[in-house]
N, C-alpha and C positions, 0 to 999 in steps of 0.2 A: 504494500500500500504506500500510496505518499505522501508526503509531508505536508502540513499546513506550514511553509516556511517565510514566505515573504510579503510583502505591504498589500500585494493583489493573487499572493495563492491561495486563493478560499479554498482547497480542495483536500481531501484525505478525507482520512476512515476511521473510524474507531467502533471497537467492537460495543456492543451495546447489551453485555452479558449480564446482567443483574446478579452485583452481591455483593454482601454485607460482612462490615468487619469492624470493631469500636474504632472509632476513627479519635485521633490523637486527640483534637479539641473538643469533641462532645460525645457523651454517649451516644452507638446507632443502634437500630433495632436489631433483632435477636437474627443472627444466621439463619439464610433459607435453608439453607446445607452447610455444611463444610466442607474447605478447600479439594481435601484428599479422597470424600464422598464423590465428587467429577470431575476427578484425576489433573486437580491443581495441588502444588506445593507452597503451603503455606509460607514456606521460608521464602520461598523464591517470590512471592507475594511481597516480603516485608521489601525485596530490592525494588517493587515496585515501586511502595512507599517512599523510601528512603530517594529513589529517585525524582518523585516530585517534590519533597521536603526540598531539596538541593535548587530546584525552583526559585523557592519561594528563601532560602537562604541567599542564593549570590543576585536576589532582588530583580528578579525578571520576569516575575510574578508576584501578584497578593496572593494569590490562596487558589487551590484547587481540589475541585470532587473527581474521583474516578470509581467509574463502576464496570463490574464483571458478574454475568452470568453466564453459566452451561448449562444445559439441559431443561432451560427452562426454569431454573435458578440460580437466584441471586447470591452468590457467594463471596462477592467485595465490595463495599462501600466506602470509600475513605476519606477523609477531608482533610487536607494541612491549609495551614495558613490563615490567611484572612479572610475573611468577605470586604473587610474595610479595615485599611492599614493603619491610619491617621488617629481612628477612632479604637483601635486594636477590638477592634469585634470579628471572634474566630468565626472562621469557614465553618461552613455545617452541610450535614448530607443532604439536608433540605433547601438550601440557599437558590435562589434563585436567579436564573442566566439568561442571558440574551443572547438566544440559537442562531439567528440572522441567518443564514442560508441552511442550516438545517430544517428550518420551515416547509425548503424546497419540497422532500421528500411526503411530508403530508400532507402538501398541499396538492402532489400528484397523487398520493392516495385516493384522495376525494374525488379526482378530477376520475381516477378508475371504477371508482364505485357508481359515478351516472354514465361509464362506458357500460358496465353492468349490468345496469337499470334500464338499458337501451336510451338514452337521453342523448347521447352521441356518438359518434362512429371515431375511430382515431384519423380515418381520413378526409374528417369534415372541413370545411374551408374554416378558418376562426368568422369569416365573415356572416358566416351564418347568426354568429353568436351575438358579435359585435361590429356591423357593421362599415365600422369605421376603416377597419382594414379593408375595407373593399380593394383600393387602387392600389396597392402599395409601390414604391418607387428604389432603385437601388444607386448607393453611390458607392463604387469602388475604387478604393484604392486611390490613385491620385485623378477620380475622372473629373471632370470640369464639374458635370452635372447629369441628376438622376434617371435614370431610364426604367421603364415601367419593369416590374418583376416577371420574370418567365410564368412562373404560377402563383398561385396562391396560398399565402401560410397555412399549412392546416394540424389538426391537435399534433398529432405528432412530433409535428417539428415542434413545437413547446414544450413539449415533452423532455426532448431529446436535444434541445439547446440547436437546431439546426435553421432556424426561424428566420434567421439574420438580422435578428433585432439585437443589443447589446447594452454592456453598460455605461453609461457616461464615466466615469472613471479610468474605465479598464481602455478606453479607447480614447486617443488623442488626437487623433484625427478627425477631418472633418465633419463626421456624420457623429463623436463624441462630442463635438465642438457644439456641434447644435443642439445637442439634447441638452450642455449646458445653458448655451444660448434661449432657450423656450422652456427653462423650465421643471425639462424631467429631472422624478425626483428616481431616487432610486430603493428606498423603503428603509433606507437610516435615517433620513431626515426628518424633522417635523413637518408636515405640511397642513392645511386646512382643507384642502383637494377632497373630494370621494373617489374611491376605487375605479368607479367607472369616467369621474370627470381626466384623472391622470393617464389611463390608460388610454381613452381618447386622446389625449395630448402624444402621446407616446407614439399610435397611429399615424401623426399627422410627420413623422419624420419619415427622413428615410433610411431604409434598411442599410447594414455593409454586407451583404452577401446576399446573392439569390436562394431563396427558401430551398433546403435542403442540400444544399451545395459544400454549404462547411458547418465546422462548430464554432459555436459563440458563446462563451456565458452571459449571460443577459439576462433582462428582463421578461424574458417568457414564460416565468413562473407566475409571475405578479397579472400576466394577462391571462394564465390559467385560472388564479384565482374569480377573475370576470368572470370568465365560462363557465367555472361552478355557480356563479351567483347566476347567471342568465339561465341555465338550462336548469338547474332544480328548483325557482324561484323562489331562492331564498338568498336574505344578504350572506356574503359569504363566510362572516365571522359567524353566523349562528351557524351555518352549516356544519362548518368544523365542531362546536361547539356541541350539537345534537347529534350530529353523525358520528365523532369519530373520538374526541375527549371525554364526554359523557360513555359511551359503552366502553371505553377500555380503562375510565375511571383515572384519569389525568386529571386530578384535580387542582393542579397546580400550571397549566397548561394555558395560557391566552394570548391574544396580542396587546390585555389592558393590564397592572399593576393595580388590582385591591389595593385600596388604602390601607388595611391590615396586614397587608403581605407588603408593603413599601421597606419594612426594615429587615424583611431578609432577603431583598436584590446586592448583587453584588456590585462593585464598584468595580467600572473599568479602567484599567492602569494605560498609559504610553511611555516609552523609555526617556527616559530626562537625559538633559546632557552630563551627569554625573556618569551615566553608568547605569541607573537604577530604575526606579519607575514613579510617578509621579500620577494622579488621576485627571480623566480627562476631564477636559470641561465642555457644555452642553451651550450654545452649538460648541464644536472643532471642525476648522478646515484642515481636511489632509489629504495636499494635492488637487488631486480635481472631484474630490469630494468632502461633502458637511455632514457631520454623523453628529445625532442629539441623544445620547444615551439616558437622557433621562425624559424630556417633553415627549419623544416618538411612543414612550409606553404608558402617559397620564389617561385617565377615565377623559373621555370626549372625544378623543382621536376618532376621526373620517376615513382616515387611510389604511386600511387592512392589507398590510404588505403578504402575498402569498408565496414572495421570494427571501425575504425576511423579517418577519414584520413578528415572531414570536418569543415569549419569554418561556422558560421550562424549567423545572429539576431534574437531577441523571436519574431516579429514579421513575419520574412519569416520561421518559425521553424511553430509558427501558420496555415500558409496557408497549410503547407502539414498535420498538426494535424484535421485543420477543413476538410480538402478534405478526409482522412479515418474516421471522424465522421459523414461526410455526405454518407458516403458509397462507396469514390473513385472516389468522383466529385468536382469541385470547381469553380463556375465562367467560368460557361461553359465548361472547359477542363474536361475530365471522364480521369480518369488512369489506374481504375479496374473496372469490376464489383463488386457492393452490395455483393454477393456468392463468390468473391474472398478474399471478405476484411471479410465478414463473416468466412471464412475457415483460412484465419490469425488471425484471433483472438479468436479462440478455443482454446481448451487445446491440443498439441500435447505429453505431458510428461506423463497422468493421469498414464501411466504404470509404473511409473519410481521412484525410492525412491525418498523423496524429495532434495534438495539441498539449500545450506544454501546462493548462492546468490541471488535463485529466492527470496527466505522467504518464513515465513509462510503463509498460506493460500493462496499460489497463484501458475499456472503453466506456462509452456512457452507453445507460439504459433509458429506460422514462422515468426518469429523478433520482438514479443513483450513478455513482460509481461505480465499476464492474471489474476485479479482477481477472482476468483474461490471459497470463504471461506474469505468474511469481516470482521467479527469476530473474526479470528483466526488471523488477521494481526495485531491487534489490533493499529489499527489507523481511523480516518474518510475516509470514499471511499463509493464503489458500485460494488457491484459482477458486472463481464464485463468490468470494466474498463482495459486498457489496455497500457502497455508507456515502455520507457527506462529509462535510464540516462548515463552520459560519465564518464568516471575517474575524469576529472578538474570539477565533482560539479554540473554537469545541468543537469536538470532533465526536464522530460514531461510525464503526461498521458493525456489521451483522456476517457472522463467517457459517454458513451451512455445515460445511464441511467436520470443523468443528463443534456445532450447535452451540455456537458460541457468541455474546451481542459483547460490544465494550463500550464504553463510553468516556471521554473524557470534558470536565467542562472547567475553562479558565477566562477570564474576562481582560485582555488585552490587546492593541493592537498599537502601530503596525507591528506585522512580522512575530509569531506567538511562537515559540522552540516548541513548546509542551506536545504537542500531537505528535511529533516525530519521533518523540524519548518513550513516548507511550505503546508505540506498537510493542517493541521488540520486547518491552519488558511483558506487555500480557502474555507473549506469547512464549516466553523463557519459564513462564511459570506454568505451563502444562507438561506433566509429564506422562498425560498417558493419553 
């Protein structure tokens, strides 16, 4: 798997294994199992520890949760550090984190569940949905100017990041230039917009790539989140809300911040010119984007980001990782069918040159990551494993192979070390 390593690699995995272990700053709840019950080594567990502890000592970090489960249980939970440095309030297994592109992944969930329901086809035009795309236009590269697209975007390519839509940040170029130019926000920002007022805005530029022709990360998660709101007619935050937090019992899961829950959000760090880390402030510009880590998550927000607009704990982040390791079931509630969650978790890119935020040896699905070429990643995994990660540092995969979820969750940006230190040690501590 790869790294979340730099200012715009939002990408990597981390397993999303649920479990529990008394974690250094507060007591956690009692072991689903223990380690050596599905064939983890408890020792080899504390190098995990010890390894994000070292984090959170050479000050590159405030504080972080990690969690592992196998089998369908939870067998590590651990928290060092802080949630808040300043105020020295420890980290807790409960604290809560701003997923920011890990939203991706349930937000395509949803979008599979009215594939399901027959509500749409993955080959549907998006225009169908939202009409705004009707025309769309392409500027490539250094061309003067726009030329109408070959075809038309359709779910898939939203899906599968092949849309040619992108993000204002990640692209400096002309067609980046104008999404700053007009406006688009990209689901860090505070805005006063509605879902569908931005996404119409979004519409009205023009693409860098003909629909299905390459991969982009982008915005086409956040216009997925549309489609769920236009084809099941509901807003989109309750859908997720009824459909998909509510039966897997997320109770900790939203794009708002309860006023009761405000004091166990964590604070996100940025490296200071010392060496160390230092908290952001609300707005921050960095580079060609404004991240509000605090306004983007107040009760009244309009903008229901479907590409990151979510706050979570590692252990309600678990329940939706162990419900696509079980095949799109969980404690009774089903979400998908097994051949749906199979058909996400393919390769949908193999046609495509590679891209340097998937990494090496691995291709995109419909809202994950896909190991595809172990080896070539050069780190410890499992061909089939499959996961995100957000901008602020957290990371999840889901490994079949192993029936194994991880997760890790840290709040910093740019450039967050933790997800990369992370794999090799989940995976040093299985020994059987």
């Amino acid at each position: 798997m790869t790294v979340f390593r730099s200012t715009f690699r939002i990408l990597v995995l981390s397993l999303v294994l649920a479990g529990f272990v008394v974690s250094a700053q507060q007591p956690a709840a009692a072991p689903a199992a223990t380690p050596a019950s599905v064939g983890l080594s408890a020792e080899r567990l504390d190098r995990l520890h010890r390894g994000m502890q070292g984090f959170i000592d050479r000050k590159e970090a405030g504080g972080i949760v990690t969690l592992i489960a196998r089998d369908g249980k939870t067998v590590d939970v651990h928290a060092s550090g802080f949630q808040d440095v300043a105020a020295k309030t420890p980290m807790r297994t409960d604290t809560l984190f701003r997923i920011a592109s890990m939203t991706k992944p349930i937000t395509s969930v949803a979008l599979m569940m009215l594939y399901e329901e027959g509500k749409l086809l993955l080959t549907d035009p998006v225009s169908k949905f939202i009409p705004s795309f009707k025309s769309s236009r392409v500027l490539e590269g250094a061309a003067e100017a726009p030329v109408a697209a070959r075809r038309a975007i359709n779910v898939r390519d939203l899906l599968s990041h092949r849309s040619g839509l992108t993000y204002g940040f990640l692209n400096g170029g002309p067609v980046g230039g104008s999404y700053r130019k007009n406006g688009v926000i990209d689901g860090l920002t505070a805005t006063t917009m509605t879902l569908a007022e931005a996404i119409d805005k979004l519409a009205a530029e023009p693409l860098i790539a003909h629909p299905g022709a390459a991969w982009n990360y982008s915005l086409s998660t956040d216009v997925l989140g549309r489609v769920v709101e236009v084809a099941s007619g509901q807003p989109f935050q309750v859908f997720l809300r009824e459909r998909i937090f509510k039966p897997l019992r997320m109770t900790d899961t939203d794009f708002v911040v309860a006023e009761a829950k405000w004091s166990r959000l964590a604070t996100v760090y940025s490296p200071d010119t010392a060496g160390g880390i230092r908290p952001m402030t609300d707005p921050e510009s960095f580079g060609n984007t404004v991240m509000s880590p605090i306004a983007s998550y107040r009760d009244g927000k309009t903008y229901f980001s479907g590409g990151a607009g979510l706050v979570s704990t590692a252990r309600d982040y678990a329940r939706f990782a162990n419900m696509l390791l079980n095949g799109g079931t969980l404690d009774g509630a089903r979400l998908l069918s097994p051949k749906t969650v199979e058909l996400m978790t393919a390769s949908h890119t193999a046609d495509l040159p590679p891209s340097g935020l998937i990494g090496n040896g691995a291709q995109f699905g419909l809202g994950f990551r896909v190991v595809t070429d172990v080896a070539t990643t050069q780190t410890l995994g499992s061909n089939g494993s499959f996961g995100w990660s957000g901008i602020y540092g957290t990371n999840f995969w889901v490994d079949p192979k192993e029936r194994m979820v991880a997760i890790v969750m840290v709040q910093r940006y740019p450039g967050s070390p933790v997800a990369g230190a992370f794999q090799p040690l989940v995976y040093q501590a299985l020994v059987r």
